[in-house]
C-alpha positions in Angstrom: 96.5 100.5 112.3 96.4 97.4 114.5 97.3 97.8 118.2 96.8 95.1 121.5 95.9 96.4 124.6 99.1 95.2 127.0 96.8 96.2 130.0 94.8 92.9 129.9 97.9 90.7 130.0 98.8 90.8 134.0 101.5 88.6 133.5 103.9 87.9 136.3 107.8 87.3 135.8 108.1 84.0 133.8 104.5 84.1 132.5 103.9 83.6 128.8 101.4 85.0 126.7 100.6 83.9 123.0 98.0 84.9 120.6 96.9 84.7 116.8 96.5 88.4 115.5 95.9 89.9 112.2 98.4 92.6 111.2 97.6 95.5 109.0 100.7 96.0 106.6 101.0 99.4 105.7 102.3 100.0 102.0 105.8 100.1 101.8 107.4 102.8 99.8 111.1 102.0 98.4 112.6 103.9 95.2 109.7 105.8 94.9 107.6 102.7 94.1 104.9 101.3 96.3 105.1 97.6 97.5 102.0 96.0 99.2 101.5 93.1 101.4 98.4 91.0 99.4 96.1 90.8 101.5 96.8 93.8 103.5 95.6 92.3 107.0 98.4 89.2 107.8 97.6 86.7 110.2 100.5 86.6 112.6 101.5 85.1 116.0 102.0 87.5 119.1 104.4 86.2 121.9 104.7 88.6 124.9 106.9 87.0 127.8 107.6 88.8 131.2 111.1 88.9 133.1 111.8 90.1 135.9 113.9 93.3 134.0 111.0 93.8 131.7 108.8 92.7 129.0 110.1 90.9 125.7 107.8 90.9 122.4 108.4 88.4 119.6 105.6 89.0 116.5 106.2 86.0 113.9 104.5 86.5 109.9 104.7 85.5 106.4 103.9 88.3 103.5 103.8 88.4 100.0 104.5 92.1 98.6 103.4 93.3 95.6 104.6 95.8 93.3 107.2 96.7 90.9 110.9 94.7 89.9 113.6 97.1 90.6 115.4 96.7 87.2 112.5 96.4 84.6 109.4 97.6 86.4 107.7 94.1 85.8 104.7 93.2 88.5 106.8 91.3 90.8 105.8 89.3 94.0 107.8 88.4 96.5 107.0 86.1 99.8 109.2 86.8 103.2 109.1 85.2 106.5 109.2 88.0 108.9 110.5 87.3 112.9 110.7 90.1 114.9 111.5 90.5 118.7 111.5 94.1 120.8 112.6 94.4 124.7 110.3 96.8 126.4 112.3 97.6 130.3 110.3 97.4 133.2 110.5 100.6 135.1 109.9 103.9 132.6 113.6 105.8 134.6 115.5 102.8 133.2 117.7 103.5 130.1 115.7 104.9 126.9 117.4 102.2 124.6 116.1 99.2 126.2 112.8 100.2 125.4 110.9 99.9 122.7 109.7 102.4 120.3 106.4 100.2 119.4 105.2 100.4 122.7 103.0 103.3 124.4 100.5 103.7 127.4 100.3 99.9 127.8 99.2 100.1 123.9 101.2 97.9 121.6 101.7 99.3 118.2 101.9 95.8 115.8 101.5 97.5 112.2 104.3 100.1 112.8 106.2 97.0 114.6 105.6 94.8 111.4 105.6 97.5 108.7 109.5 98.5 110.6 110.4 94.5 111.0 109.7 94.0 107.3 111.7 96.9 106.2 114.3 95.3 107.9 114.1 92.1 105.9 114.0 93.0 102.5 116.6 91.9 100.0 118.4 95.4 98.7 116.8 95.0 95.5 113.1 93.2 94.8 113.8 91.7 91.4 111.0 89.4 89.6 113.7 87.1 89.0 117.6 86.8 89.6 118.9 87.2 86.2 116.3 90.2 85.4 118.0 91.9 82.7 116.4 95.6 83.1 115.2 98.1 80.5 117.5 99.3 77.7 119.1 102.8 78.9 119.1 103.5 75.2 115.6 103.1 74.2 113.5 101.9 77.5 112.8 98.1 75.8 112.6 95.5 78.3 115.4 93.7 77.9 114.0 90.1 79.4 111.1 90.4 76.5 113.5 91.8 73.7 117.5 91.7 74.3 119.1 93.7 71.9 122.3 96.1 71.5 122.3 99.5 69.6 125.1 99.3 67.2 125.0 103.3 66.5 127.2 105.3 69.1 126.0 108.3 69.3 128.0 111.2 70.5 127.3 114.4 72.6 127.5 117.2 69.8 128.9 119.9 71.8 131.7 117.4 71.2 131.7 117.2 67.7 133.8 120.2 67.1 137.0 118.4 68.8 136.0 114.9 67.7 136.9 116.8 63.8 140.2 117.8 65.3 141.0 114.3 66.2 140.1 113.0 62.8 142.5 115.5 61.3 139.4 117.4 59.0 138.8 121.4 59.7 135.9 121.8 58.7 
């Protein structure tokens, strides 16, 4: 987990600090499939600017997750600029919601920030492409590699009783 030390900073009100810092992504886990940021440490740039009402964060990456499409369970890899910024109040009394959750003894927490801003940013479904046609619900077939229709209809046989009825046989 990667974490910067806010204690060396010293910044006055209107003071700017920036820095290049490599991120550890933490696996993401959506569906029950695992998505994973290749390579797992991200470069990424750290701005931490001081007003006089408290402390504002901005982190700034880009990622490339691996792992499965959502429709056909193809390898899929998708590439997301993340921007992220967090308000961190000066005094501790101040109100609970203008401080941020990423932030404790004087100890930045940057992969739970990053892993939480890049949550954030993913589309509802990771797809390897647009127009992914899925797997067949009848048989499993992907449907991109081999579209097909299943021409049989198969009914439920605890039907089959009252599907003789309808067809006027009493068998």
């Amino acid at each position: 987990m990667t974490t910067f030390n806010l204690r060396q900073l010293r910044l006055r009100s209107g003071e700017q600090f920036r820095d290049r810092v490599e991120v550890e992504i933490e696996p993401l886990v959506l569906g029950g499939q695992e998505y994973r940021s290749e390579p797992a440490l991200v470069p990424a740039d750290l701005t931490v600017t001081k007003a006089s009402s408290g402390t504002v964060f901005e982190l700034a990456f880009r990622v490339r997750l691996e792992g499965p499409c959502f429709r056909c369970l193809a390898d899929t890899a998708l590439e997301l600029p993340i921007s992220a910024r967090e308000y961190q109040a000066a005094k501790p009394g101040e109100d609970e919601d203008l401080r941020t959750p990423y932030v404790h003894d004087d100890v930045l927490e940057l992969s739970a920030w990053a892993h939480d801003a890049l949550a954030l940013e993913l589309p509802d479904k990771i797809l390897h492409s647009p127009d992914c046609a899925g797997l067949c619900p009848e048989c499993g077939k992907d449907l991109n590699v081999e579209p097909h229709t299943h021409v049989e209809e198969r009914g439920d046989p605890r039907w089959a009783a009252l599907e003789q009825l309808r067809n006027g046989s009493s068998g």
